[in-house]
GUKEZA-906380 format. One record per residue (C-alpha): residue number from 1; residue in one letter; chain; x, y, z. Coordinates in Angstrom, 2 decimals, decimal comma. Example, Ala and Ser with C-alpha at 12.3 -4.5 7.8 and 13.67 -1.06 7.14 Angstrom:
2
nr|rest|kette|east|north|up
1|A|A|12,30|-4,50|7,80
2|S|A|13,67|-1,06|7,14
***
This chain:
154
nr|rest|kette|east|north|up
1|X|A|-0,73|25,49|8,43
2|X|A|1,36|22,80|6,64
3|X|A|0,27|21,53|3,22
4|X|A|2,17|18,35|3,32
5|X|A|-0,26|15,34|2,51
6|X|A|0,09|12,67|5,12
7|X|A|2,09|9,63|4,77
8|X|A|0,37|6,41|4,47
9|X|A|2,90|3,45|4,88
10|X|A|1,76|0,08|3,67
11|X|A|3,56|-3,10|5,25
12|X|A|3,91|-6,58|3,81
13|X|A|6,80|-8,86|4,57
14|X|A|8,84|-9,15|1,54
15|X|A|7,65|-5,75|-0,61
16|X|A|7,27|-7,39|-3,78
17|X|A|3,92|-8,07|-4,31
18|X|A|0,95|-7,19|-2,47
19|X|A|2,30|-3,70|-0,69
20|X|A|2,96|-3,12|-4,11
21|X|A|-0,04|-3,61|-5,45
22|X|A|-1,95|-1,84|-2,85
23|X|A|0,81|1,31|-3,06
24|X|A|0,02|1,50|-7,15
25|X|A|-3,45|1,52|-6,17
26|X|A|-4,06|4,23|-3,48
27|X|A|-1,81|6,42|-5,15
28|X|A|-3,50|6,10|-8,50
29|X|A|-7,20|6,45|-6,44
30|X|A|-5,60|8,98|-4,04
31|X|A|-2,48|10,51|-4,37
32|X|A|-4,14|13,68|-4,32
33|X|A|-4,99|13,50|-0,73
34|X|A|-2,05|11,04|0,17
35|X|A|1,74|10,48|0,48
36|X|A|1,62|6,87|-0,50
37|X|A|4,53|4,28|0,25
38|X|A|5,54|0,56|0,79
39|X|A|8,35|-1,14|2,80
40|X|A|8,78|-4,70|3,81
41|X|A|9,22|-6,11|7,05
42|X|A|12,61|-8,46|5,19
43|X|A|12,26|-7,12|1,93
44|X|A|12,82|-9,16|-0,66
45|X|A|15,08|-7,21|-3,14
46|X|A|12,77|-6,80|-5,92
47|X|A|9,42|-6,01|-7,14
48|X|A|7,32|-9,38|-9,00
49|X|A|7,47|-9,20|-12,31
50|X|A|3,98|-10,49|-12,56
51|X|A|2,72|-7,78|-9,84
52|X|A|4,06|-5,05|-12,59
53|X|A|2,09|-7,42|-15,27
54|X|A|-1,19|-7,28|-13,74
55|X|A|-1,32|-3,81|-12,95
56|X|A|-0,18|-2,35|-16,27
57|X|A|-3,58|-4,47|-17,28
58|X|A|-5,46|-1,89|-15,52
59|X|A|-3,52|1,28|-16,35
60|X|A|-1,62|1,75|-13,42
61|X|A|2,41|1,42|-13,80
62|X|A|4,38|-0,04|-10,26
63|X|A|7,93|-1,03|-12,78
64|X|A|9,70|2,27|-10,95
65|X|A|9,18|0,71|-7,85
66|X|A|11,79|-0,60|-5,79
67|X|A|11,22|-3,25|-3,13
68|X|A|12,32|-0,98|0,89
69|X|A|13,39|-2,01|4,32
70|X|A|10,60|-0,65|6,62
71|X|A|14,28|0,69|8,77
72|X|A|13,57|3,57|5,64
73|X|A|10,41|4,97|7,46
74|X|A|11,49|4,39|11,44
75|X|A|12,18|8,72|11,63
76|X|A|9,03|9,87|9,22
77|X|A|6,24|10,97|10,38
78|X|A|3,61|8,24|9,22
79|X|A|-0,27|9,17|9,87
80|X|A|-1,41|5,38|8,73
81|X|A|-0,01|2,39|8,45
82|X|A|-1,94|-0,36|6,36
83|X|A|-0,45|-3,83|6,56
84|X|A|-1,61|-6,52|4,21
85|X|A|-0,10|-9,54|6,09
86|X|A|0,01|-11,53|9,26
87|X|A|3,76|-11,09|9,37
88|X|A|4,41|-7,62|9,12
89|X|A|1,40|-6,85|11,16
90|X|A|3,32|-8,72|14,18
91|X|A|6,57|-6,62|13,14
92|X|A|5,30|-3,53|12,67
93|X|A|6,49|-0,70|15,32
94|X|A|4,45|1,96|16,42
95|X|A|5,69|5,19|14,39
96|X|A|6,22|9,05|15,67
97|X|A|2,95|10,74|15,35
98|X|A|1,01|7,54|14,01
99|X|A|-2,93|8,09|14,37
100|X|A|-4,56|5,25|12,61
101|X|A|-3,25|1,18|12,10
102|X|A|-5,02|-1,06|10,19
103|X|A|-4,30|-5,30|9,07
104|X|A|-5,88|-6,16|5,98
105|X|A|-4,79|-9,59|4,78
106|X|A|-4,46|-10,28|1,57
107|X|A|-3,14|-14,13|-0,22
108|X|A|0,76|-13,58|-1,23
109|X|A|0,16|-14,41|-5,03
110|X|A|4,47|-14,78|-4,84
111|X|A|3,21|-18,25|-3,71
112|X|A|1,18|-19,04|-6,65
113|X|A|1,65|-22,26|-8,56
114|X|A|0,93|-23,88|-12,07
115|X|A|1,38|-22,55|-15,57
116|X|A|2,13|-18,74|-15,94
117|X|A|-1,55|-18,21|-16,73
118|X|A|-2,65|-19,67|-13,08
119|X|A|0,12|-17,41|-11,64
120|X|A|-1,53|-14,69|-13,30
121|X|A|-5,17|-15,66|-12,23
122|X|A|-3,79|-15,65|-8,94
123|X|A|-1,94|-12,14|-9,19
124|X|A|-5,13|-10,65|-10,76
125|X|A|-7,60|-11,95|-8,29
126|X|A|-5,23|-10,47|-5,52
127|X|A|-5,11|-7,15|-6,91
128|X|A|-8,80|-7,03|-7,39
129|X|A|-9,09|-7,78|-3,71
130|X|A|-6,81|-4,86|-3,01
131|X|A|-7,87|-2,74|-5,58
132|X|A|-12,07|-2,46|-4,00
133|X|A|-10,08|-2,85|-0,13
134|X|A|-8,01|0,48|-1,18
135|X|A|-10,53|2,42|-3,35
136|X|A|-12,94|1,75|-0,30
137|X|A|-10,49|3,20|1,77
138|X|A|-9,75|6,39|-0,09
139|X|A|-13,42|7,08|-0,65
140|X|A|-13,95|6,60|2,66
141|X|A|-10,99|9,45|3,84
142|X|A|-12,45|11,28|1,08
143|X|A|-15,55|11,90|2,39
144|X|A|-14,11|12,58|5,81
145|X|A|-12,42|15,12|4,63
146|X|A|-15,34|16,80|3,33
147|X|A|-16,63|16,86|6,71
148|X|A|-13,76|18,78|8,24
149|X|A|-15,07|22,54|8,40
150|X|A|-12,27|24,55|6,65
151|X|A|-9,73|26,42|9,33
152|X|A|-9,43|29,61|9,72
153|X|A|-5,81|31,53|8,82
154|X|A|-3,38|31,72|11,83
***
């Protein structure tokens, strides 16, 4: 019986922001029970500066992160894919051994305007959105796991 955690890929179209944000979150909520990673659909290069901001505010450091062409993930075995926008949802392929897909949208806070402080109200709001979306999610596998009897040895 294999131990490996399954692979839960989260899409957005530029991985710099919200995939991010959602990525720092499961893992931090579930990387117990989880492989968590990110790619973007035409990623943009980098990872915001103000996504790493707003989630050092709650504990949870994304700065190692790198910003990944979903081309990275096209021969892993992915069990769930998560995308948190309308564009990668329409470019996302179907992976090897994929069970579950879901498309939770989520406001790109990269489009934010006004002072730095507005930027930030914008990134924070975001990641709260993602932040109950994600831990709702992980509870919710949680507790499904809990209802898997245990398997016997082969």
């Amino acid at each position: 019986m294999s131990t490996s955690k399954p692979t839960v890929l989260i899409l957005c179209t530029g991985n710099s922001c919200r995939s991010h944000l959602a990525e720092g979150v499961l893992e931090s909520v579930a990387g117990d029970i989880f492989d968590v990673q990110s790619a973007g659909s035409k990623p943009a290069g980098y990872v915001h500066p103000l996504a790493i901001a707003v989630m050092k505010e709650i504990g949870i450091d994304i700065s190692g992160h790198r910003s990944k062409p979903l081309g990275e993930f096209i021969d892993r075995k992915i069990e769930t894919v998560i995308t948190v926008c309308g564009d990668a949802d329409a470019a996302c392929p179907l992976f090897p051994g994929q069970v579950n897909r879901h498309h939770w949208p989520f406001d790109d806070p990269a489009h934010a305007t006004g002072t730095e402080e507005e930027k930030l109200a914008v990134f924070r709001r975001v990641r709260n959105e993602i932040r109950r979306t994600f831990t709702a999610y992980a509870d919710g596998r949680r507790d499904a796991l809990k209802s898997i009897p245990p398997q016997p040895p082969a």
